[in-house]
C-alpha positions, 0 to 999 in steps of 0.5 A, spaced: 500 459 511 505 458 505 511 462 504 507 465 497 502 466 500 503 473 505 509 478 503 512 482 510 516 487 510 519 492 516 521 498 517 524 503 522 522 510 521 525 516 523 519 519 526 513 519 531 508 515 530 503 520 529 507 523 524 507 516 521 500 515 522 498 521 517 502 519 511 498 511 511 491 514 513 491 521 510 489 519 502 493 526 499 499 523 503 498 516 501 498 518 494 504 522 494 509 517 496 506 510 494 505 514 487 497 515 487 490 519 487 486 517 491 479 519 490 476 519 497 477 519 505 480 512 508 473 509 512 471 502 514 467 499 509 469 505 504 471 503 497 476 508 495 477 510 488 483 511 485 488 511 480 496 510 479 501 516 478 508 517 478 510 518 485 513 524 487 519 521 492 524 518 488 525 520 480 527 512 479 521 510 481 517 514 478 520 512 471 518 506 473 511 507 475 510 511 468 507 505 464 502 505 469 500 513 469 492 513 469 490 505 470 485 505 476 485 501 482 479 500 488 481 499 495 476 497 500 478 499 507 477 494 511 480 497 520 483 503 521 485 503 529 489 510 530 495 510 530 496 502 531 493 499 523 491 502 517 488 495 513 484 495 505 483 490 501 485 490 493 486 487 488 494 486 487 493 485 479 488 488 474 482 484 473 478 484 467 475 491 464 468 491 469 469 485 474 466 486 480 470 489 486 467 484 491 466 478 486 473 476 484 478 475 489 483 480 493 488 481 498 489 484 504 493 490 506 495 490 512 500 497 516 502 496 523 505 501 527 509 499 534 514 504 538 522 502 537 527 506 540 529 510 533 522 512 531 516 508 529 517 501 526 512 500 522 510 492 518 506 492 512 503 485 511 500 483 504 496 476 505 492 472 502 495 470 494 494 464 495 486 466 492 489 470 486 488 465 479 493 461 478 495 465 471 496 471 475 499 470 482 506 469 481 507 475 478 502 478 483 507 476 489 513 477 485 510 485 483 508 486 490 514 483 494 519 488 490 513 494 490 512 493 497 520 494 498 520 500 494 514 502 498 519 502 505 523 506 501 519 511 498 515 514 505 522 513 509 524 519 504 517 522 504 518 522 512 524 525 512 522 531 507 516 533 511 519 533 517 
């Protein structure tokens, strides 16, 4: 697999994996940090409606976020083994106005959570930009890698807020 192909980024979790499973699974959780309403429960084979808002962790971020207030996304849950992965399929840029969700290309979204000694570990994996057009991957993968560092950021603070 090309190194443009799949974004990884690790982090360590001050908190129990329990704790850290209800901020990825449960949809008003996930959407407070990562700065989304989410507009349904998180099933396999749910295609979940949603839509950018401001996050409410960090003001920096959610400034940044404001451009994108209201642009809706999909999320098509792919695994939800408890407290191990939390994995969906989405579409990492915007599609054309009325694409089918499941006839243009998508990347999958991976959340894996291991004990560490501090708390949770937990790797968020992106893969599979090598699929995206070609006029839209590299600012895809550009976007994501620094939106997925950002994301770390956010529910290590939204973590440490609920405790």
């Amino acid at each position: 697999m090309s190194t443009t192909d799949r974004i990884e980024k690790q982090v360590v979790l001050r908190a129990q994996r329990s704790r850290v499973w209800r901020a990825i699974t449960d949809p008003e959780e996930f959407g407070t940090w990562f700065g989304a309403e989410i507009g349904g429960p998180f099933a396999p084979g749910a295609l979940v409606p949603a839509r950018i808002v401001p996050t409410k962790m960090d003001a920096e971020v959610a400034r940044l976020q404001e451009k994108w207030t209201g642009t809706p996304f999909q999320m098509l849950v792919e695994r939800i083994e408890p407290e191990s992965l939390f994995s969906f399929r989405w579409h990492p840029y915007q599609p054309e106005e009325g694409a089918d969700f499941y006839s243009t290309p998508t990347t999958l979204v991976e959340f894996v959570l291991d004990d560490h000694a501090d708390g949770t570990l937990l790797t968020i994996t992106e893969s599979g930009f090598d699929s995206i057009p070609v006029d839209k991957r590299a600012a895809a993968f550009t976007s994501n890698e620094e939106g997925w560092t950002i994301q770390c950021r956010l529910i290590g603070k939204y973590l440490e807020q609920a405790a």
